[in-house]
C-alpha positions as a Markdown table, in Angstrom:
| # | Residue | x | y | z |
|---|---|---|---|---|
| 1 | Unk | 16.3 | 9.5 | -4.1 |
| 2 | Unk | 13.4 | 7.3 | -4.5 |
| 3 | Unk | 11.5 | 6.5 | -7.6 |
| 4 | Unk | 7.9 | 6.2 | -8.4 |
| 5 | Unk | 7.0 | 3.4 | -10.6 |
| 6 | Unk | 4.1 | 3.2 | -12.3 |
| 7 | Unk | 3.2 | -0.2 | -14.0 |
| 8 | Unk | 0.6 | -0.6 | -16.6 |
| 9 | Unk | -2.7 | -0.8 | -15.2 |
| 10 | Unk | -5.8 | -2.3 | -17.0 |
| 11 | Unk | -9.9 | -2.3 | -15.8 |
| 12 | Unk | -11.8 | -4.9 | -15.6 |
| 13 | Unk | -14.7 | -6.2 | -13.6 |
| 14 | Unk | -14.1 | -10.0 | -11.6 |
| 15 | Unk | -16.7 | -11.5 | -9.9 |
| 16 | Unk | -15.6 | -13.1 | -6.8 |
| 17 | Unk | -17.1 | -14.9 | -3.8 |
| 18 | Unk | -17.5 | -13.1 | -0.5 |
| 19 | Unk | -15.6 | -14.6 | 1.2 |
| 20 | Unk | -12.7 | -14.6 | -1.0 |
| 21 | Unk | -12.8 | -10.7 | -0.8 |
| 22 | Unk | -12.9 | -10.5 | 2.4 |
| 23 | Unk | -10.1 | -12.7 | 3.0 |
| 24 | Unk | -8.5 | -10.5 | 0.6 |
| 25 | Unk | -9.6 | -7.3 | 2.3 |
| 26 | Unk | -7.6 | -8.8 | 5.7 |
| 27 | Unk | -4.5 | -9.5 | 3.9 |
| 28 | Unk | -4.4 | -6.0 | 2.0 |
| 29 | Unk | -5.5 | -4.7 | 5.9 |
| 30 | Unk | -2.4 | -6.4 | 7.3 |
| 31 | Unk | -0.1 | -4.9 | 4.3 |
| 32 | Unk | -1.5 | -1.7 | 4.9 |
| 33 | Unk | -2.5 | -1.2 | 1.6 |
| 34 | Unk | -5.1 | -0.9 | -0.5 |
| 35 | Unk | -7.1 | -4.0 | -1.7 |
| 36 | Unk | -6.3 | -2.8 | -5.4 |
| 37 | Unk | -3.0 | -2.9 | -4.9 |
| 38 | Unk | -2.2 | -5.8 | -3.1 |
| 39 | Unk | -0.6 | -7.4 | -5.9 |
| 40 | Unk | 2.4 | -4.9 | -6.0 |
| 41 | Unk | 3.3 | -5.9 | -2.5 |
């Protein structure tokens, strides 16, 4: 059986460069994942 964590989550607004996001975007891309959560990977 598999379980579905749910860790605490909390909003806030980052500026970043463009490039850094996109970067980002290609790495969350590669994961297959979404750029949000590309830090539970």
């Amino acid at each position: 059986m598999f379980k579905v964590s749910k860790p605490e989550m909390v909003n806030k607004t980052f500026r970043m460069p463009a490039e850094l996001v996109e970067r980002l975007n290609v790495v969350a891309q590669a994961q297959k994942v979404s750029l949000n959560n590309l830090g539970h990977v």
